[in-house]
C-alpha positions, 0 to 999 in steps of 0.5 A, spaced: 323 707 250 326 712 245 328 710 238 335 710 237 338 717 233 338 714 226 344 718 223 348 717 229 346 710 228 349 709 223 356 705 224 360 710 219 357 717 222 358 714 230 364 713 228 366 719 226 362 722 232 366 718 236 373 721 233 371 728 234 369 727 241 375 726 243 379 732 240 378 739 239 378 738 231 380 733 226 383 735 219 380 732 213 386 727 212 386 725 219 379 722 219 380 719 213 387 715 215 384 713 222 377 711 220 378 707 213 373 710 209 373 712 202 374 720 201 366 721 198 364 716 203 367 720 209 365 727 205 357 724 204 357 723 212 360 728 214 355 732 210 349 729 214 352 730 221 352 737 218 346 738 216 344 735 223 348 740 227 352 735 230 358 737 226 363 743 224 365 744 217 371 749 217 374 751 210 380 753 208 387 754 204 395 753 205 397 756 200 394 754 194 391 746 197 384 747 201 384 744 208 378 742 211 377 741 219 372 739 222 369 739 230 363 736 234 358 742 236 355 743 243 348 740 241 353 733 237 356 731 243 349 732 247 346 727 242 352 723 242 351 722 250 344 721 249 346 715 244 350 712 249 345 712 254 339 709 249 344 703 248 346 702 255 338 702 256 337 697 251 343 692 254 340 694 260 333 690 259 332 684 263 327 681 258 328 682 251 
């Protein structure tokens, strides 16, 4: 059996994951109020799941005040799928 995708793994990323797999973007805000994580925890994450090709970062400004959105890539939501399907395998297993 594979081993489990250690960024997606872990609760925070796989809640992010989660989020942005059921919307088209997700705005900054948006994730922090819905998820409960502290601004530097969400960002640090974020990063990660980036640097991972799982997650887009979109900058940009509304005047004077940045605004960053973010969206799950084409290769995240095939690593998402393929998370969900290892966990299914594992619960699956008839004699752990």
């Amino acid at each position: 059996m594979a081993e489990l995708d250690r960024t997606i793994h872990e609760p925070a990323r796989l809640r992010i994951l989660t989020v942005l797999s059921g919307v088209d973007e997700a705005d900054f805000n948006f994730l922090l109020n819905t998820l409960g994580l502290t601004k530097g925890n969400l960002s640090s994450h974020v990063d990660r799941l980036a640097k991972a090709g799982y997650v887009t970062v979109i900058k940009s400004f509304n005047g004077r005040i940045p605004h960053t959105d973010f969206s799950i890539t084409e290769t995240g939501t095939k690593a998402l799928e393929k998370y969900w399907g290892e966990l299914d395998a594992i619960r699956n297993m008839k004699d752990i």
